[in-house]
C-alpha positions as CSV (number, residue, x, y, z in Angstrom):
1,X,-3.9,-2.6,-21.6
2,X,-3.1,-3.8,-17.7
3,X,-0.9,-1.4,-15.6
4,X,1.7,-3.6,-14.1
5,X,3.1,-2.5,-10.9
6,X,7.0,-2.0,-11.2
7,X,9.3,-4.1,-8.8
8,X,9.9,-2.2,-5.7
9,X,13.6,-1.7,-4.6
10,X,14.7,-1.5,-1.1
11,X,15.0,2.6,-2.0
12,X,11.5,2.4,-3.7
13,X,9.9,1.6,-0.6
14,X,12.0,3.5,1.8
15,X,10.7,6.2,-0.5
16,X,7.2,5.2,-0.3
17,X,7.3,5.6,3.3
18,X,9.1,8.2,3.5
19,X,5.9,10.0,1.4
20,X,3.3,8.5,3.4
21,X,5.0,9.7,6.6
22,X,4.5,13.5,5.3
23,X,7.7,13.8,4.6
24,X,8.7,14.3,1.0
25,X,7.4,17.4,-1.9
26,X,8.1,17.9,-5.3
27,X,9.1,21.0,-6.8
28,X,6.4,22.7,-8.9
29,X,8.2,22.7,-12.1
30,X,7.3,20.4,-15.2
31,X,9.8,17.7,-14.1
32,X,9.0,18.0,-10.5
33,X,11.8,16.7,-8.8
34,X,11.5,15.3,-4.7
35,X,13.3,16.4,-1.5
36,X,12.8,14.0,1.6
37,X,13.2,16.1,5.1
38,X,13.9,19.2,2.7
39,X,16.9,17.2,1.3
40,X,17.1,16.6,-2.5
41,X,16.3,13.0,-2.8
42,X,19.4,11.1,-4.4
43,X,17.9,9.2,-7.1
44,X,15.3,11.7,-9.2
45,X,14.6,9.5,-11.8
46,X,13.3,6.6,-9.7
47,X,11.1,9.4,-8.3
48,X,9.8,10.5,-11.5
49,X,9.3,6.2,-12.7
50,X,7.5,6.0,-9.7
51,X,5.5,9.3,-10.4
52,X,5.0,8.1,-14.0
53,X,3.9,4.3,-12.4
54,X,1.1,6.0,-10.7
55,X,2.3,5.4,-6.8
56,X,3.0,8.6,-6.1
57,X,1.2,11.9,-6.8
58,X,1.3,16.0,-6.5
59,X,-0.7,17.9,-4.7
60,X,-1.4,21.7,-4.1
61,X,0.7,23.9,-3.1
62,X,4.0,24.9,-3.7
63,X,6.1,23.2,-3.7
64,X,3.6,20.1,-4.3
65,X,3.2,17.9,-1.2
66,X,4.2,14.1,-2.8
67,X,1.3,11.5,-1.8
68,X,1.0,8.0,-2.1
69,X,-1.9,7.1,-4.9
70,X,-4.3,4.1,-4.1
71,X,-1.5,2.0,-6.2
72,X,1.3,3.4,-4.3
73,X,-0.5,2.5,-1.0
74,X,-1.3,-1.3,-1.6
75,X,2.5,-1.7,-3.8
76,X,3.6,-0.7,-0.4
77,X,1.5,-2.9,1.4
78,X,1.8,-5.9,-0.5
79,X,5.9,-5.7,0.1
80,X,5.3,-5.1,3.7
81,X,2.9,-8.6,3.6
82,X,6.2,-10.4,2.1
83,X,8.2,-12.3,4.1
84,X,11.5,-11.6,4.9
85,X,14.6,-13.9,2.9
C-alpha cells in the first residue's frame, strides 16, 4: 500500500523548518510531544500526524532532538518549488 504525503499547512511547514534549522526536540516520553526554541509547540497533534506521516523523526538523547526524515525533507522541498497564489 503507497504512503501518501499529507497536505502541508502553512504551520506544517513553518514547523518543518523550524526542525531542520535545529530548533525543535521531543520529549522522551511515549507520546513525545515538541517544543520549538524551548517553547511547547501550540498544536501537538499536528506534531505527532506529522511524526506518524514519517517527516519527522526522534533522535538520541534526551529530550530527543526532532529531525526531518528523507520524506520530511523533499514534502518540504516540493512546497518550497510551488509557486506562490
Amino acid at each position: 500500500m503507497p504512503t501518501t504525503t499529507p497536505t502541508l499547512t502553512a504551520r506544517d511547514r513553518a514547523l518543518l523548518r523550524a526542525v531542520a534549522a535545529g530548533r525543535c526536540d521531543f520529549t522522551p516520553t511515549r507520546v513525545p510531544d515538541l517544543r520549538v526554541d524551548g517553547r511547547w509547540f501550540c498544536d501537538q497533534a499536528r506534531a505527532h500526524a506529522l511524526l506518524a506521516a514519517g517527516l519527522l523523526a526522534r533522535s538520541g538523547g534526551s529530550p530527543t532532538t526532532a529531525t526531518l526524515t528523507g520524506a520530511g525533507r523533499a514534502a518540504l522541498d516540493r512546497e518550497q518549488e510551488r509557486p506562490a497564489a
